[in-house]
N, C-alpha and C positions, 0 to 999 in steps of 0.2 A: 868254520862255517862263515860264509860271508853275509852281506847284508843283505842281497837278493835271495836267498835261501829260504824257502819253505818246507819246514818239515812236518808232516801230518803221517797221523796211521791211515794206510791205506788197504781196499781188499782190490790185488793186483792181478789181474787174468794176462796170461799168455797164452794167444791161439798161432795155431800153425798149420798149412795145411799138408798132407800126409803126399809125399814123393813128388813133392812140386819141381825143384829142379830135373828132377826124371821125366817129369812130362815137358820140360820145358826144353829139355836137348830133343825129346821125342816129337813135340809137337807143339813151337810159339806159339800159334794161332788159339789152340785148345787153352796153354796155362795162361795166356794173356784174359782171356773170355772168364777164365773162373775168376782174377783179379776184379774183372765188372763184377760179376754176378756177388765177390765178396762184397763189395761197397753197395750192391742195391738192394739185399739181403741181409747183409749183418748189420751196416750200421744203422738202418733204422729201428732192428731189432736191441743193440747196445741203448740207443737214445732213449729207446721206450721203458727201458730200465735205467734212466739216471745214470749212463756208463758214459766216459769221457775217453775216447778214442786217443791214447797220448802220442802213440807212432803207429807206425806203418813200417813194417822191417820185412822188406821185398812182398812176401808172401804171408808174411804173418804179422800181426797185431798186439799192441799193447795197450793195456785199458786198463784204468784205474775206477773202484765204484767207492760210494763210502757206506757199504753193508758186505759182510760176508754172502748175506742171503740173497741179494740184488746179483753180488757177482755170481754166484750157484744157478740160479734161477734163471737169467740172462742164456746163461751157458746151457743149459739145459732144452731151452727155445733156440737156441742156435742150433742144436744137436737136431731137433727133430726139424725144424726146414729145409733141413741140408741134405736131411736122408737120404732121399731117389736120388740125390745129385749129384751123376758121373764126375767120379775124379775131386768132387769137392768134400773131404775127409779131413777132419779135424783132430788132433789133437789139444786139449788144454787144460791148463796148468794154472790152478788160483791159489795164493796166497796171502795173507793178511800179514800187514805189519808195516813198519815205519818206515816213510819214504823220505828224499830230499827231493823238492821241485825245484829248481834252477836253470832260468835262461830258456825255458819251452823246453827243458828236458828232464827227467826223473831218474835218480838214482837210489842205493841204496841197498841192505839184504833184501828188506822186500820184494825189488824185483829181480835180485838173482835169485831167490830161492822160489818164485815162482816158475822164472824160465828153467830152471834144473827140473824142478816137478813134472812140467812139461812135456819135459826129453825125455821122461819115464814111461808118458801114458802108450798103453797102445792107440791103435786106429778107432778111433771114432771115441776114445774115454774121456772123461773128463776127470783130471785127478787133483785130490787137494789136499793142503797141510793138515796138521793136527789141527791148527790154527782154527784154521775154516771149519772143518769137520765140528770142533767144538761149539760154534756159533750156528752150525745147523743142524746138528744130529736131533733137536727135537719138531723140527720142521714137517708137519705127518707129508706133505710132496715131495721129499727130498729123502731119499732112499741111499744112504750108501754101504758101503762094502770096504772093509778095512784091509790094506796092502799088506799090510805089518811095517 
């Protein structure tokens, strides 16, 4: 670990949006427009939960919060804005655990095991570790459902 190195627990959200390169050979005009609508839409809804936007990975996002329940919650508010919103379908993937910040970029399990979580949900779920699950299962808003 070098001297610029920060390493914190973190609760690490991966969002992504569902058949984005599909709409993007079908129709630039269309997936460029949800690219806006994500930035005037999600990120003031991330800010309003104390979420820290860390990349931007074409179509999809990475965001670190420092609550399991902040990242849940956030997520949850992004879910229902997005609803009616042709073509803008979410999948995402939260996990908690310990990251390395270095040089304006983040590594670590934490955020691979967020983005594998991710790659699991269906269209529109939000799906999370044990991890997270543990820090909000008694949260009476936060209702989830165990994958096994």
């Amino acid at each position: 670990m070098s001297s610029s190195d920060n390493r914190q627990l973190s609760a690490i959200t991966f969002i992504d949006i569902v058949n984005f390169s599909k709409l993007m050979h079908e129709d630039e005009a269309k997936a460029i427009h949800l690219l806006s609508l994500q930035k005037d839409i999600i990120f003031p809804i991330v800010s309003s939960f104390n979420g820290n936007i860390l990349k931007e990975l074409g179509d999809g996002l990475l965001i670190s919060f420092n609550s399991a329940i902040q990242a849940v919650n956030c997520s949850l508010e992004i879910q229902s804005k997005i609803e009616f919103i042709e073509n803008l379908n979410y999948r995402i993937g939260i996990h908690v655990g310990d990251v390395i910040y270095r040089d304006g970029d983040v590594f670590g399990d934490g955020v691979n095991i967020a983005s594998r979580i991710q790659e699991k949900c269906a269209i529109s779920e939000i799906c999370i570790s044990k991890t997270v699950y543990d820090s909000v299962k008694n949260q009476a808003s936060i209702n989830c459902i165990s994958l096994g």
